[in-house]
N, C-alpha and C positions, 0 to 999 in steps of 0.2 A: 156797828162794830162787832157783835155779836152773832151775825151772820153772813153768811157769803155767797153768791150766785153766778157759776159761773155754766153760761150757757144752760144748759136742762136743769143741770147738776145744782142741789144748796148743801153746804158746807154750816152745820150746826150753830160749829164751834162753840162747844160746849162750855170751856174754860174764857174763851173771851181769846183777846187779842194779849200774845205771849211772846212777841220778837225780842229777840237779843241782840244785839253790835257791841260793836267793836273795832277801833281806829289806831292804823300803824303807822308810823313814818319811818322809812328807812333813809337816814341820812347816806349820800356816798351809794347810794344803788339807783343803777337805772335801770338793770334789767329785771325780769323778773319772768319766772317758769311755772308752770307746774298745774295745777288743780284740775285735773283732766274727770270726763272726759269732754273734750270739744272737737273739735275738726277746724284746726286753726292753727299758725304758727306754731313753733316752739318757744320763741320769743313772748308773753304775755302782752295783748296792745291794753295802751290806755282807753279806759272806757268813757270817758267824760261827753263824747257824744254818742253815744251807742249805749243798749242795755249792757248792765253788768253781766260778767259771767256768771251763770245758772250751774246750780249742781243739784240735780236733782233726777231721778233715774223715770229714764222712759222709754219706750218701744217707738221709736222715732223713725218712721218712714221716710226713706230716700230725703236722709239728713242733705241740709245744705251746708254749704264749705264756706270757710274765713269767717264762722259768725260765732257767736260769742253764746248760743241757746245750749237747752240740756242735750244729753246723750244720754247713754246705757247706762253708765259708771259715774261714781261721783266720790275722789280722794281730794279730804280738803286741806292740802298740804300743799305753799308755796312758798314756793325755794327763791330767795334773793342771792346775786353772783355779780361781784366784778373780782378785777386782779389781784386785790389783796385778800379776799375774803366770801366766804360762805354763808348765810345761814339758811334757816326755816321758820315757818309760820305753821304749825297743826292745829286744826281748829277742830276739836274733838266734836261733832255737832252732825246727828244722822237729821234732821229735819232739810225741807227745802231752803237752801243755802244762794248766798248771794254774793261777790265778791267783785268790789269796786275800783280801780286802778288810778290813780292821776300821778302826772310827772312832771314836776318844773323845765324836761329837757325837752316832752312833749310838743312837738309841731316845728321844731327844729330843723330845718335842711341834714340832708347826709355831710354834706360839705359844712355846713356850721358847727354839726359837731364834731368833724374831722380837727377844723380850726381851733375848736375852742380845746381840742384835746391836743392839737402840738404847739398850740401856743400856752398852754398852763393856767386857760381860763380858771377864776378865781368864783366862778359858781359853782358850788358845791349841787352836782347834782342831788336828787334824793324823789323816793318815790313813797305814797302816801296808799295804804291798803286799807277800805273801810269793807269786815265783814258782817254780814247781817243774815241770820236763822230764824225761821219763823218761828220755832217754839224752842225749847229747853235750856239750859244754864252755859254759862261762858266758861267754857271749860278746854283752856288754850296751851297749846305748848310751844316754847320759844326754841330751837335747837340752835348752837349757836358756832357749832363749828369747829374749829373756822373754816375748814378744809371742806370742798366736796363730800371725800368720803367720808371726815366725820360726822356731816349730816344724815350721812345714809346708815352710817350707823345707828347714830343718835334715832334716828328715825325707825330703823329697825329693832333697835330694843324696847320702841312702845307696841310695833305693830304686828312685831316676826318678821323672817325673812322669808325670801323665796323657796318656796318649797322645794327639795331634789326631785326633777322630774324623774321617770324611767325613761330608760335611754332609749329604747323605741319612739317615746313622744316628740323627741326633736329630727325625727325623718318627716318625711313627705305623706303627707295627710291626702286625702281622696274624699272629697261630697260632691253631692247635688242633692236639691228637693226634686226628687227623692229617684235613686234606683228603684225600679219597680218590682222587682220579687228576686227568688235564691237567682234564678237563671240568667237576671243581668248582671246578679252580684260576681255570680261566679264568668260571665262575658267579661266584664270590665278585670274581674283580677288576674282571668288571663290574658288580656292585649297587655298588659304592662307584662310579661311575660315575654310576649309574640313578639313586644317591639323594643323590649331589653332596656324596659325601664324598671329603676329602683322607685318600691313604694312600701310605705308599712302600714297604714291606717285606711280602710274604707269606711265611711259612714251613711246612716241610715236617720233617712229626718223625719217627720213624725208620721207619713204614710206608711210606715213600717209596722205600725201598731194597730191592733181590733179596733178599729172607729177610734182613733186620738186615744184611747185608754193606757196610758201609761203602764209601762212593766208588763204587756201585754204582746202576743207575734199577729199579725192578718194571718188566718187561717189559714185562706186561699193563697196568697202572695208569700206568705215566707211558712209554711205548714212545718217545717222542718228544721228551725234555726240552730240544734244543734248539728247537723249536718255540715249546715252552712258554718258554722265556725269551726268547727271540726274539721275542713276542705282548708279553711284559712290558718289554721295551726298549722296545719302540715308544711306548711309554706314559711313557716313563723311569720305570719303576718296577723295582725289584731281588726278588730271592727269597735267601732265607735256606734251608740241609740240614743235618740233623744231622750230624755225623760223630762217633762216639762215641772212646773208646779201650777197648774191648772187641771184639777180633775174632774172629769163628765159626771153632771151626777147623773147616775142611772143605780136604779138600787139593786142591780143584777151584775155590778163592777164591784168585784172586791173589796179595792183599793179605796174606793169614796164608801161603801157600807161603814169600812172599818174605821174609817175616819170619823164619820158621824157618829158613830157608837161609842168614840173613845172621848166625843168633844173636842176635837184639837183643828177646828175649821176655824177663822177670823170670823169675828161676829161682826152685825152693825152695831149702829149707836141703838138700836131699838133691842138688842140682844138676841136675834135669830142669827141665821150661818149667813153670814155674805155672800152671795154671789152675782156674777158675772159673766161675759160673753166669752169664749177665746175659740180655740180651734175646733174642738171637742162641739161647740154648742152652749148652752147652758153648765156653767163650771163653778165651782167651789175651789177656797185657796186655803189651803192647808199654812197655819201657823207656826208657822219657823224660830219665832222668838222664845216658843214653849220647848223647854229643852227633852221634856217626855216624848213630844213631839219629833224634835228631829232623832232620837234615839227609835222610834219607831220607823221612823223612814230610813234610815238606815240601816234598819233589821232589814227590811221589804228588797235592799241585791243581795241578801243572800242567795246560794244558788239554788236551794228548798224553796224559796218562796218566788226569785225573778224566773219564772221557769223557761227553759232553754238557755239561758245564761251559764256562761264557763268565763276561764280563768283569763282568758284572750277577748272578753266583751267589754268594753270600758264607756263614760257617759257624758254625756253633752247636754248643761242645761241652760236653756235658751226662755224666754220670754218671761224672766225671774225679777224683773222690775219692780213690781209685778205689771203684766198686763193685761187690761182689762178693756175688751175693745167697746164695749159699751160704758166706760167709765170716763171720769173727770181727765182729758189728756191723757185717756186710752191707757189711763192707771185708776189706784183704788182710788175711793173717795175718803179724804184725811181722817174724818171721823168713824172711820170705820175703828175698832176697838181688839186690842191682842191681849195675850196674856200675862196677866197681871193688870189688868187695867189701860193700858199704855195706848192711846189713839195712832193710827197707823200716822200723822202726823209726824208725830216724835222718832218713830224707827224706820221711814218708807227707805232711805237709803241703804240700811243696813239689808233688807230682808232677802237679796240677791245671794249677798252674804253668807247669812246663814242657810240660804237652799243650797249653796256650794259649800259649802263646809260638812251640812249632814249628806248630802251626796258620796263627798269624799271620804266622811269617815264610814258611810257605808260599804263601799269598795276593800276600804282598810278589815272592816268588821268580818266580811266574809272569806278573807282568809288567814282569820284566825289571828290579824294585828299582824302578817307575817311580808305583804305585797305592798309596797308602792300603791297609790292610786292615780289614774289620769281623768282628769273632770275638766271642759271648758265651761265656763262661765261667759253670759253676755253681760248682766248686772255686777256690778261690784262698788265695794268699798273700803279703806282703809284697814288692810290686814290680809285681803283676798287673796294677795299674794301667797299666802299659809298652802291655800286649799289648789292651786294648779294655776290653768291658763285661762288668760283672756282674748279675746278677737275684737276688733272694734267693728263689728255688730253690719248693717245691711246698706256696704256701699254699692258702687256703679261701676260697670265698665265705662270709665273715662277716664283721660286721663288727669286732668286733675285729681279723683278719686285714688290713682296709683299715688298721684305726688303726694296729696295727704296724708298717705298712711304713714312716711317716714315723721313730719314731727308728730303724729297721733302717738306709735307709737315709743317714742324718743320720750313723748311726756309722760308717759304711762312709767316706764324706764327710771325714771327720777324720782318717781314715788313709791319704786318698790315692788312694782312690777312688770317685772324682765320677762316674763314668757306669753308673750302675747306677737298678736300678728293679723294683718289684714286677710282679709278672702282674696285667695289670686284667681284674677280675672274678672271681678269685681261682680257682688251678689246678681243684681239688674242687669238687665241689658243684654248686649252680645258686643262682645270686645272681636274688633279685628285681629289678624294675627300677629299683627306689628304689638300693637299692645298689648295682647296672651304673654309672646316670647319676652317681653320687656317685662312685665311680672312676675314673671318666674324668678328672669332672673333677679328680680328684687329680692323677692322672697324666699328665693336660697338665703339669702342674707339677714332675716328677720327673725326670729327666736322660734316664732311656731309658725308653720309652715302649709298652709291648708290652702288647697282650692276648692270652690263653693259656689255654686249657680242657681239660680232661683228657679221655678218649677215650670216657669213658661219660657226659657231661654232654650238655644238648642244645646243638643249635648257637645260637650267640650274637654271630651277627655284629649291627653295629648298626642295620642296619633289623629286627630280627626282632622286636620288642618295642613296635610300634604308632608311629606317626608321631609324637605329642606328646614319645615318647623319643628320637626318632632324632635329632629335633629341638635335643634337648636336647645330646646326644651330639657332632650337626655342629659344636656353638658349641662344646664345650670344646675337639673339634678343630682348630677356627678359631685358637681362643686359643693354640693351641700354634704351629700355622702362622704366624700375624703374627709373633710372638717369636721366629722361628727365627734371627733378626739378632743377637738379642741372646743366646739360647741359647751359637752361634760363637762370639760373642765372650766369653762366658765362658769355655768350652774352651779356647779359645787362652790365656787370663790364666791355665786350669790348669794346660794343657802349660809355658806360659812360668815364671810364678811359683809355682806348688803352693799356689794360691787353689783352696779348696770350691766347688764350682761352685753347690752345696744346702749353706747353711748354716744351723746352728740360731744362738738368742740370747741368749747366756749373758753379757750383760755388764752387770747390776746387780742388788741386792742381791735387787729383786723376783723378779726370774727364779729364783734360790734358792730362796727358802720360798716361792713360790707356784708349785711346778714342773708341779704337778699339773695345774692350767689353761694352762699355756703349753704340756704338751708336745705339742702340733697343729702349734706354732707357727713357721714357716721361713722363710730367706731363701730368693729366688734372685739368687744374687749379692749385691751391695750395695743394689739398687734395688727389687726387689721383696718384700714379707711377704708371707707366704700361708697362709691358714689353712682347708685343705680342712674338707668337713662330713663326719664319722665316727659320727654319731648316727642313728638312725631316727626320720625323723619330726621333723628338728630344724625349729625356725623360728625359731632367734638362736642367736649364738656368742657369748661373753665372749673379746672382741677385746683384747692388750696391745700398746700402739704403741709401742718401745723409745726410749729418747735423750732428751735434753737438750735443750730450746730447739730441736728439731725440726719439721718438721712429713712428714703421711703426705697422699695422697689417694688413694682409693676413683676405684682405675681404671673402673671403669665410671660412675659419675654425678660423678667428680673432686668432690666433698664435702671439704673441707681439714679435717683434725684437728691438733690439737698434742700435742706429746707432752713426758713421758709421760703415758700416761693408761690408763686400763682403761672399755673401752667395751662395750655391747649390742649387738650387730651385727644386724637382721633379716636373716634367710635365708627365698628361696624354691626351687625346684630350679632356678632357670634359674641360676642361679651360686652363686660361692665368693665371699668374703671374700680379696682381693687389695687392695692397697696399693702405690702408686710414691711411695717415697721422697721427700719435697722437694730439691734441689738434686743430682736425678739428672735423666739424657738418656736416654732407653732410644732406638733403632733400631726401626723393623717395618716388617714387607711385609704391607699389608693387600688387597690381591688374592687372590680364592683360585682358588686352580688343583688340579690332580688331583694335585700331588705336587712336593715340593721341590724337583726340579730343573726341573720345568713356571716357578717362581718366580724363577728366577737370572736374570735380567734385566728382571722386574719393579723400579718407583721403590719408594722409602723416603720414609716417614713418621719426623718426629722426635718423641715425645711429650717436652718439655721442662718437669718440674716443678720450680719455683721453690721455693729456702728462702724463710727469712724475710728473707732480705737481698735479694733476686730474684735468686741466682744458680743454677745448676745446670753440669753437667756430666756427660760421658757420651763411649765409644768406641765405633768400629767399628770390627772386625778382618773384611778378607775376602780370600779366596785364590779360586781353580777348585774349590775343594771335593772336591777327590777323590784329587791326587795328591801328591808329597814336594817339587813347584817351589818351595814355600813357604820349606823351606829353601838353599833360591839366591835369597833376597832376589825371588819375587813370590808377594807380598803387598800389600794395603791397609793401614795401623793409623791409624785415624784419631780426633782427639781435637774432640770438640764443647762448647766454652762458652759458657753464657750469662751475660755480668758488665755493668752497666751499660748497660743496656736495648740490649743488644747479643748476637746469637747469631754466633760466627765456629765457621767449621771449619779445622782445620787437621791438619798428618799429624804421630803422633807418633814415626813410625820415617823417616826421609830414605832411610834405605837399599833400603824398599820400593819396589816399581813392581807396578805391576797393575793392567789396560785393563777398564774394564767399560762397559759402556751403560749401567747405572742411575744413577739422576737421583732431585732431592729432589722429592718430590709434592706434600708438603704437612709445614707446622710446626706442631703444635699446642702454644701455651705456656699450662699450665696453670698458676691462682694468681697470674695477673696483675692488678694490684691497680686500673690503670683502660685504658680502650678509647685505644688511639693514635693520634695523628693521621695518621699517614703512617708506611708500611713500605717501606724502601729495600733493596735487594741492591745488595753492591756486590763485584765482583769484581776481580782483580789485571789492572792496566792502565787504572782506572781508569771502567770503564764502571758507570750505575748504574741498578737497576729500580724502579720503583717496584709493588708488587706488590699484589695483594687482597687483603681478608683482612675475617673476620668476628668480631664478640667481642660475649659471650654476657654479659651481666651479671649472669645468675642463678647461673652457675657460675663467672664469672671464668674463662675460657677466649676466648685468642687463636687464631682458626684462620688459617694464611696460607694460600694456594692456589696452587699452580702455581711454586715458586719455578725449577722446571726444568732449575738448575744441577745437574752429574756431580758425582757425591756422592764422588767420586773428586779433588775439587777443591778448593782454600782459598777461602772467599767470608765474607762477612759481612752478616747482617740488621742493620737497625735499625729501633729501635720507639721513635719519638718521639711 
């Protein structure tokens, strides 16, 4: 009991044998969500014949799907849901963690529990959670609701909320392992150019550095890196670098000298520096838990010290599990020992963590506390949300793999963090171009947005696959660009209130027993459903429009449905099965330009879809999109209603200010019931427009034109 052997590897275990449990039953719950990360349902299954769910961080090679093992990330927060009620379960606990499922409703026919639920069966469902950590104290939090978002609140005032990305980060991301030097950098950012696509981020994986040396350029391969960013500013486009936390020791690198001399490496149990295998060769792991430590690593982007680094370089840390490819499960070994004493046992999940958070605030330090930062993270844990995005880490071109990522990410989403996203086109492999174009257009739809190829795939930028696809590609791209109004202004409603940016829709009895066809099925935000195509070769989706006395329209031909209803959807490849809400406002910039910030002073379009009553509503939230002024009150928040054949704007925060040029271009009110006689603008002081506008009677669709008022401004249409 006092020692452990697994495979080469012995585990000391210095302290002995230290697990903690803990046993829940939730009366009146059958479903249950959350504790990501896994590649499995959104729905939680019963574990009683299968291992528990594992949480425990690890560099997991060409993970398998529906199984219940670790991944990258580990939040030990699970959420119980039916109709009447919400809660949570937090299981404050960074050790290898384990979590058990059984359900009385368990092994039930779809159809018996149809029955039992329209005949008023008299068993009280209820589900039983047993969690169990290998080492530290039971230290649990109950969140109790009862609502959705009060749990996300509740949950966000222990953990933080979503950090406000910079509005560049939710455009269209650019990898592979790896571009090979300035000249393909600058090849590849001209075809999106050539072929008139929008893009903001290229990245560089870790061939980009002297031998794996972190904060380091390849001499020969990139000699000139300010150049090369410098060519990319001009463009306002940004570049993403790996920085790992695994350093080469070689006592002729900096960055490992300085490390050794100041003591801040993980020791073993025998008290020399740890090391281990990783990209580099022979590596040392820098202690993250030591906060002198991460305050030096975060000195290290400044632009004195990251040389070739400017204001448009941003950082990507990746194998922060940690991993160790000569180690226990290709991570440390538990008894390895951090600062203060603490065996990497007790904090292995955390320490992703904190390599993303000192990252982040390194970014922050270098300019001055004054810049946003952007950092993806593969490792995470309860909070990570604070410090940017996450990716679920090294799937496949398959399509299973596209279909995973929607509850992948959905549960990531529940716990807090909203800005994450699969690799489009999937890491391994080579995706046909049926399933390239079918990813994409997913992943217009998913919070971060990145394609990503592994170093032995062929290249797959999106002109490479015949013009009809590229074609196809530009529009999903398109569709993510017009939306990036409304994207923000989700973010902002996350950071503020601890709203899912992606959510799923779990709120009636169908969603239950028919979970099987719904799980495609997502919000973004409140306004949008979206149900990307994950089949080969499909040509219809069985569409569910949720709600009550509702109504949905089919963004692209506005076709009005009511709901609820379960519908046929014809699919061809030029799109998805997307839905704007009735009595929602969504924002878009429909101009397209070479890149996000090309946009920022481009006019706004309002697409206004009417309920059944005609009314609708909808926000914008906007700042400079890059820096922390927002929190000194500049900001936009502005709230748009349409009640009584009347569209006004007005601001819902007084306290903001913030100058822009952009103007409204154009209103379109979709689901208007007949053509108006006359469209007035009428602005504060009394002056009034009378404006153009045209209405479609095949779709019922109001276009106005030109209203020209700073969107920045309180006004009021009318449609008499």
């Amino acid at each position: 009991m006092w020692e452990e052997t697994f495979k080469t590897h012995t585990d000391s275990k210095p302290n002995g044998p230290s697990s903690v449990g803990l046993d829940f039953s939730l009366p009146g719950f059958e479903h249950v969500y959350g504790i990501p990360e896994h590649a499995d349902n959104l729905r939680l299954r019963t574990t009683e014949n299968t291992d528990p769910y594992r949480l425990y961080n690890l560099d997991v090679f060409q993970y398998e799907l529906y199984n219940t093992m670790a991944l990258y990330g580990a939040v030990p927060l699970l959420l119980a849901h039916n109709v009447q009620r919400t809660l949570g379960i937090f299981w404050l606990n960074a050790a290898e963690s384990w979590v058990d499922i059984s359900s009385n409703t368990a092994g039930k026919t779809l159809l018996g529990k149809m029955l039992q639920y329209i005949q008023g069966g008299d068993e009280t469902p209820q589900t039983d959670v047993r969690w169990m950590s290998e080492s530290g104290i039971i230290d649990v939090f109950i969140l109790l609701g009862p609502s959705p978002s009060d749990v996300f609140k509740q949950y966000g005032s222990l953990t933080g909320t979503q950090a406000l990305p910079p509005y560049f980060s939710l455009g269209y991301h650019q990898c592979r392992w790896n571009y090979n030097d300035e000249e393909d950098v600058r090849n590849v950012d001209a075809g999106f150019d050539e072929h008139n696509l929008p893009y903001d981020v290229i990245w560089l994986d870790i061939e980009h550095a002297d031998g794996k040396r972190y904060f380091t350029w390849d001499p020969h391969k990139f000699p000139t890196p300010k150049n090369m960013l410098t060519g990319l500013k001009e463009k306002r486009r940004k570049m993403v670098t790996i920085v790992d936390p695994h350093i080469k020791i070689d006592s002729g690198y900096r960055i490992h000298s300085e490390i050794r001399s100041r003591n801040f490496y993980i020791k073993t149990k025998d008290g020399g520096d740890y090391e281990g295998w990783c990209w580099p060769g022979s590596a040392a792991y820098p202690d993250f838990t030591n906060p002198d430590m991460r305050a030096w690593w975060s000195s290290m982007f400044s632009y004195d010290q990251y040389e070739g680094s400017m204001d448009n370089l941003f950082v990507w840390n990746d194998m922060n599990e940690p991993s160790v490819f000569n180690g226990p499960e290709v991570t440390m070994h538990k008894d390895a020992v951090h600062w203060g004493g603490w065996e990497h046992r007790d904090v292995h999940n955390l320490y992703g963590l904190y390599v993303h958070r000192a990252t982040a605030e390194g970014l922050i330090h270098r300019s001055g506390g004054k810049e946003r930062p952007f950092v993806l993270t593969r490792a995470f844990f309860a909070g990570s949300q604070r410090y940017g995005a996450v990716w679920t880490g090294d799937n496949a071109a398959e399509w299973e793999h596209l279909k995973i990522s929607l509850p992948m990410c959905l549960s990531l989403a529940l716990v807090g963090i909203s800005f994450c996203g699969a690799d489009v086109g999937g890491f391994f492999k080579n995706p046909e171009p049926e399933l390239l174009v079918r990813w994409y257009q997913a992943g217009a739809y998913q919070p971060f947005f990145r394609a990503h190829a592994h170093l032995d795939t062929p290249r797959r930028e999106p002109w490479l696959h015949g013009e009809a696809n590229t074609e196809l590609i530009r529009e999903a791209l398109l569709q993510r660009y017009t939306l990036l109004p409304y994207w923000y202004t989700l973010f902002y409603n996350a950071h503020r209130d601890a709203e899912p940016v992606m959510r799923s829709e779990p709120h009636d009895q169908i969603q239950y027993t028919c979970n099987a066809w719904l799980f495609y099925l997502y919000r973004v935000g409140s306004a949008l459903l979206v149900h990307p195509v994950t089949e080969s070769g499909a040509r219809g989706l069985q569409i569910y429009l949720p709600g009550t006395g509702e109504v949905w329209y089919d963004v692209h031909t506005h076709q009005k449905y009511e709901s609820p209803q379960k519908l046929y959807q014809p699919v061809t490849m030029s799109s998805i099965p997307v839905f704007q809400r009735g009595g929602s406002i969504i924002p878009r910039k429909n101009r397209q330009r070479r890149s996000s910030d090309c946009m920022e002073d481009d006019p706004f379009t309002l697409y206004v879809a009417l309920d059944l009553r005609g009314e609708a509503q909808g926000n914008l939230y906007l700042d400079d999109g890059h820096s922390f002024s927002y929190q000194q009150n500049e900001f936009l928040y502005r709230k748009f209603t349409h009640s009584h054949g009347k569209l006004t704007s007005s601001s819902l925060d007084l306290n903001g200010k913030f100058d822009t040029p952009s103007w409204l271009e154009r209103v379109v009110i979709i689901g208007a019931a007949a053509k108006p006689n006359i469209v007035t603008l009428y602005q504060p002081g009394g002056s009034e427009v009378h404006l153009e506008f045209d209405y479609n009677a095949q779709t019922s669709v109001i276009t106005v034109r030109k209203p020209g008022v700073n969107i920045a401004s309180d006004f009021t249409i009318s449609f008499r």
